[in-house]
N, C-alpha and C positions, 0 to 999 in steps of 0.2 A: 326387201329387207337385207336379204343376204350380200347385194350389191353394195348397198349403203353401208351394211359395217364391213365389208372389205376394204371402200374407198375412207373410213374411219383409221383402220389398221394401216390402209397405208401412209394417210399426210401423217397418222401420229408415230410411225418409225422414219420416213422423212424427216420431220420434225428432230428426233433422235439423233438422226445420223448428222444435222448439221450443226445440234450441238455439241458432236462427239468428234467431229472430225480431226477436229485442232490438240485433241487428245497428247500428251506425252505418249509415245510407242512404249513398250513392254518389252522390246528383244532382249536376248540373254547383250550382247554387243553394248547394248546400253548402259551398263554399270561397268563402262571400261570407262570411266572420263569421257560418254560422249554426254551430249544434250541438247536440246532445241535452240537453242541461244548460241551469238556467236562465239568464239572464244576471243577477241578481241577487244581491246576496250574503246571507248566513241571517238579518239583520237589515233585511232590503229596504231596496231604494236610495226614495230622495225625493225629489218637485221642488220647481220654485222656490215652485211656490203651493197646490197641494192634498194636500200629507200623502204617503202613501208610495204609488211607485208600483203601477199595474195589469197584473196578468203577464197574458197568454194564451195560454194554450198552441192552436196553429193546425196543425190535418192537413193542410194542402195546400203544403207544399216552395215550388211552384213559383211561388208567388204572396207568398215570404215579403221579397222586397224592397219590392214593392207596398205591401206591410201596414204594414214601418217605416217607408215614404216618409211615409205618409198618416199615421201612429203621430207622429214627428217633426212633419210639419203640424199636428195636434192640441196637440202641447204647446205649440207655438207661440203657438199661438191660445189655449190655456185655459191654460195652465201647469202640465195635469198630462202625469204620466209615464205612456207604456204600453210595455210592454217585451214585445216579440214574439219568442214561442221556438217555431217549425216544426217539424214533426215527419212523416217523410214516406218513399217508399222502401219501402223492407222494415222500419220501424220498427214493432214492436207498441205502440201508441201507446196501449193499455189497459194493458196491461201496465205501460207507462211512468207513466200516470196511478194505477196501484193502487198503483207503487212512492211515488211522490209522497207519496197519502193516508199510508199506512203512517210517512213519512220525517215529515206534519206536513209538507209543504211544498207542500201545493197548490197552482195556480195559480185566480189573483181570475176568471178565464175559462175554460172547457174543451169541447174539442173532442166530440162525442160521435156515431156513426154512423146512428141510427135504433134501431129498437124493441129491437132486443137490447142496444144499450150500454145503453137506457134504463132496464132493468130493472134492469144494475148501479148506474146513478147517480142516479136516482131520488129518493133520498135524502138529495141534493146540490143538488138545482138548486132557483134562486129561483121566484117565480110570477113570471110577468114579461108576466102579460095589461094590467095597467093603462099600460102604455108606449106610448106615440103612435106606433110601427111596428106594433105588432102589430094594429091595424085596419085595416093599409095590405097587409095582404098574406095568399094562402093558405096558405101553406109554413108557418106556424110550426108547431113542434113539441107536440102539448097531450097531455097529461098524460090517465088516463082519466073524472078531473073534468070535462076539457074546459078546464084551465088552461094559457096558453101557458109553456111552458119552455124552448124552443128558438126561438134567436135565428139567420133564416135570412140566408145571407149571399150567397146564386145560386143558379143552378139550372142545372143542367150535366146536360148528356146526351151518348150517346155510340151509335153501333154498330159503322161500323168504316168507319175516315178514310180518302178514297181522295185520291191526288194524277190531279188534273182532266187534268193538261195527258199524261197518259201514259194516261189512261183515252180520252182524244182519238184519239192518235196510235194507239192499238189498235184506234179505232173499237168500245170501248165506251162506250153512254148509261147512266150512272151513274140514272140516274131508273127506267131496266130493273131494276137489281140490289134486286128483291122477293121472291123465291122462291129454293129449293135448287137447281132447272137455270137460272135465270139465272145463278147464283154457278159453277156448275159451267163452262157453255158461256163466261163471260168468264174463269175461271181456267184452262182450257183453251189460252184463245185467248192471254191475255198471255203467259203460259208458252213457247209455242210463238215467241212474236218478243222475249224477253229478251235476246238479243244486240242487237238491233235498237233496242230501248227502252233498253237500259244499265242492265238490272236484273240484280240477282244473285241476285233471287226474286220471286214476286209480293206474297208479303205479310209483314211482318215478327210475328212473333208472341212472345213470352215465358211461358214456362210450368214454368221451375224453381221448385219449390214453397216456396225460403227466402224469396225476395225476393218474389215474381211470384204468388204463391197468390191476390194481391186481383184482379189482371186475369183468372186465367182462372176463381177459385172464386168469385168476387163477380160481377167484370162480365160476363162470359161467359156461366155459370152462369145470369145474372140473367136472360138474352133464355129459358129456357125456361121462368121462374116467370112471365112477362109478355106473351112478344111474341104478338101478335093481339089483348089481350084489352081490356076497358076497365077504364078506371083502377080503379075501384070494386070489382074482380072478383077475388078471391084464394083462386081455386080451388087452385091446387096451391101457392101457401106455404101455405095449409092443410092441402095432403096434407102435405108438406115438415116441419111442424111436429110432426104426430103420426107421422111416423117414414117415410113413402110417400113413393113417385114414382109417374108417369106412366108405363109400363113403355114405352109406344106414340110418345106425345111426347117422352122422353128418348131413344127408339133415334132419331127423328129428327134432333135434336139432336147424338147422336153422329155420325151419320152425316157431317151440315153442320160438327163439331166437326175429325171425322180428316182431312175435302179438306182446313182450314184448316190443319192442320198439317204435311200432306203436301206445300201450296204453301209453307211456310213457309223461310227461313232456317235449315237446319239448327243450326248455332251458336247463333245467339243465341234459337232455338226452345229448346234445351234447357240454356244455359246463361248469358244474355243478361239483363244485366239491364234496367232501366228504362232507362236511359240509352242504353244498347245498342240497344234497340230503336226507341227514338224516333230515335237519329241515323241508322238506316240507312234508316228511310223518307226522313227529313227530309233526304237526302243524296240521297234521289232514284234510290233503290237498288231500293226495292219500291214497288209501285203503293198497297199496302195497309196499315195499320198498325190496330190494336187500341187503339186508345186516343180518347178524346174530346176535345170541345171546350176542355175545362182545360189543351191543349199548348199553347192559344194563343198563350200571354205568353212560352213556350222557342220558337218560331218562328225569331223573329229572332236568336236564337243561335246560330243554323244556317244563318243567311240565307236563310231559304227565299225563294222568287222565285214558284214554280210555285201555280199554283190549286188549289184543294185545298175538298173538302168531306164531308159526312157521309150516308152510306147506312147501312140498317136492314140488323142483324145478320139477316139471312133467313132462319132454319132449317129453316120448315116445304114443304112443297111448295104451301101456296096461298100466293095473296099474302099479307103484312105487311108493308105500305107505311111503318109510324111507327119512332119509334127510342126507346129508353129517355129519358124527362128527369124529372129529380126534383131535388130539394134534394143534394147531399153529405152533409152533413152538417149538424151543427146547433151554435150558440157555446152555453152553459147557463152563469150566474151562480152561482158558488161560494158557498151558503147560508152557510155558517161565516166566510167570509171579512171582513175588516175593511174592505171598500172595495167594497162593494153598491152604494149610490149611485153613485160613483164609474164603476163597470163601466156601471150602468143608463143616465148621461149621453152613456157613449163610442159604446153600440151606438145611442142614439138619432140620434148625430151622425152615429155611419157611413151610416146606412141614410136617414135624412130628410135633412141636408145637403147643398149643389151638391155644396162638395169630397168628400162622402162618396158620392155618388153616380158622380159621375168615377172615385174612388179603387177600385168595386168594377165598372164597366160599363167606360171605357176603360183604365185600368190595369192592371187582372187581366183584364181580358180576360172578362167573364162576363157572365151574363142576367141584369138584377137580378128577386127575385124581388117588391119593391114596385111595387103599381099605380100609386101617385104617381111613379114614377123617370122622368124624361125626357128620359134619356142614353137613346142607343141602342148597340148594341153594333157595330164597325166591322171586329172581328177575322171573318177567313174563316170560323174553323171555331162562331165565335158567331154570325155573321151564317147561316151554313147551319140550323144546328140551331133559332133563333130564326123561321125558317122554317115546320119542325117544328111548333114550339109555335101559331103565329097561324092553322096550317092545324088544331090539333087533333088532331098525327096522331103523338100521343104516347103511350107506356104510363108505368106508373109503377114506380118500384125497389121490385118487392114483396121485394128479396135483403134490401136492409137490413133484413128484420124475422125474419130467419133466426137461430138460436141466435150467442150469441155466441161468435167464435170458431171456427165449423164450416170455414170455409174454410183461416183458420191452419194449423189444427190436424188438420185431417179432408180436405176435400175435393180442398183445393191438390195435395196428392200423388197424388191419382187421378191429375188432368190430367198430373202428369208424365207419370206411367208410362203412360199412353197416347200424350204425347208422343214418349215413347223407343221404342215400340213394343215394349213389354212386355205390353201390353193388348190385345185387340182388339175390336172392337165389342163382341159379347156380355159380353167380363170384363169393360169399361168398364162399363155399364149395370148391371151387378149388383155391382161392387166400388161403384159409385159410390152402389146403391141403400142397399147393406146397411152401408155408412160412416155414412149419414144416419140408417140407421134403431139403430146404435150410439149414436151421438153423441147422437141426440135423447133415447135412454135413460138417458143419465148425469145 
């Protein structure tokens, strides 16, 4: 019986999530003039000097004023147009892109997430090795030619953001939190003096699976396909791929997964979305928040004040001192497009240029991933993780290379339901295995 309505609760949050996915986002960014829709009209707008403008479609919300600052600065200077449309939230931003193709209204730019979008659009992107960035750096995206197709734009990493000045005052050393009983004996500890500290929980988490499925089925997720291992090493998104888990290393994971949620924010753990979650760390509510280096540039919205930096998601009982850093994602040149050249001038500007180097190191707040770039990054939670990277003591996003869509569609609602405590350890680890090992069969 108990089986029965677990496999109930999950096609019927399945069900949920994929009619939620297409959802409008909720970010604060979103009531600046963005929206899901392009801003052009079906005949493309034009500027004053190069023919009709360049659209891109951009997955990262929080960086989408950044982008028209700097978009704006470009026409300025060259007189063409690029019209930035964000995509971001709970948005299925594939989905949104398949609708596109289908409509005939591609964007000249698109966003794409690593190995598994790649296979859908593959067939879309320009070559775009002979371009003056793509010798200046190791992030591009190549093709199994070894042609670059993916235009990188930072490298953003994450495990899970503590604010300094409360990790202080509990007389926890953030540099300790490398293993499962470190994470345990300080989640213990803050817990116990939350009146004290003026927290309403230790960590702020989000794990409803409409919105939230990319933070706990992607990034979350991500620290068991990687953490310890070296970069090169893709032992279990190998298993991951043909249908396995780790029965040993997942129970450990779950284990590090339930404290997490048990310290959590009740609320905004099972209901909470994006926004929800960032403002009640950033408010100075929880010592801990699940998200990375890319909050940087919403900081100041929230006026944060307090020190703040980035530890390694811990899961296992030996040490894992590194944190995840990898690319985001990747921009790829829309093959069919009328305005190839055009796209191919703008990313060379962004990526080699002062102004384009400013526009993606201090204004968005990121790491650039060019070895020429000689902006430094000034933001806390950049300057932490950039740390990370010079010390080496990084893994890499082997999640991006996961089926497309498994997290949407599949995995996201495990984590609920082990968030609402419908799950418990053992169900987690075998609803979690045999979802993987469904998905990877279709």
């Amino acid at each position: 019986m108990k089986k029965r309505l677990l496999a109930v609760l999950l096609a019927c949050m399945l069900a949920a999530v994929s009619l939620t996915g297409c959802a409008g986002n909720n970010t604060k960014n979103n009531t600046n003039g963005n929206n899901n829709t392009p801003t052009t009209d079906d005949k493309g707008s034009t500027s004053k000097g190069n023919g009709k403008a360049i659209r891109l479609v951009n997955g990262k919300i929080e960086i989408d004023n950044q982008l028209k600052s700097f978009a704006a600065a470009y026409k300025e200077k060259t007189g063409q147009e690029v019209i930035i449309e964000s995509l971001g939230g709970g948005v299925d931003i594939n989905g949104t892109l398949k609708g596109y193709l289908a409509a005939g209204n591609m964007p000249d730019i698109f966003v794409f997430g690593g190995e598994g979008d790649y296979q859908t659009w593959k067939s879309y992107m320009t070559d775009l090795s002979g371009e003056s960035w793509a010798s200046q750096t190791d992030f591009g995206f190549k093709d199994a030619d070894g042609k670059t197709v993916g235009f990188p734009y930072a490298v953003e990493g994450y495990g899970i953001t503590y604010n300094a000045d409360v990790l202080k005052k509990a007389g926890v050393d953030p540099k300790s939190l490398v293993n499962y009983d470190a994470y345990k004996a300080a989640f213990e500890k803050i817990d116990s003096m939350k009146d004290e500290l003026g927290l309403t929980a230790v960590c702020s988490v989000a794990a409803e699976a409409g919105q939230m499925y990319w933070s706990t089925g992607n990034h979350i997720f991500g620290y068991y396909l990687s953490a310890g291992l070296k970069r090169d090493d893709t032992t279990y998104i190998d298993m991951l791929k043909e249908g396995k888990v780790d029965d040993q290393r997942l129970g450990q994971f779950a284990d590090f997964t339930k404290m997490l949620f048990s310290y959590s924010d009740p609320t905004v753990l099972i209901s909470g979305t994006y926004d929800d979650q960032l403002a009640l760390w950033a408010q100075g509510k929880t010592a801990f928040v699940t998200q990375g280096n890319w909050i940087d540039p919403s900081l100041p919205d929230y006026n944060v004040k307090f020190d703040c930096g980035i530890a390694p998601l811990a899961f296992l009982k030996e040490d894992t001192a590194g944190v995840l850093a990898d690319c985001p994602s990747w921009w790829s040149v829309y093959n069919e497009g009328k305005n190839i050249d055009a796209c191919k001038a703008f990313l060379n500007d962004l990526a080699t240029s002062a102004e384009g180097q400013k526009a993606l190191v201090k204004d968005c707040g990121m790491i650039s991933p060019y070895k020429t770039c000689t902006e430094v990054p000034e933001t806390p939670l950049a300057v932490s993780l950039k740390s990370y990277i010079d010390a080496g003591n990084t893994y890499s996003w082997q999640w991006t290379k996961m089926p497309e869509g498994i997290a949407q569609n599949a995995t996201g609602a495990v984590f609920e339901l082990y968030a609402k405590g419908d799950l418990g350890k053992d169900e987690f680890v075998k609803m979690l295995s045999s979802t993987i090992a469904d998905y990877v069969k279709k």
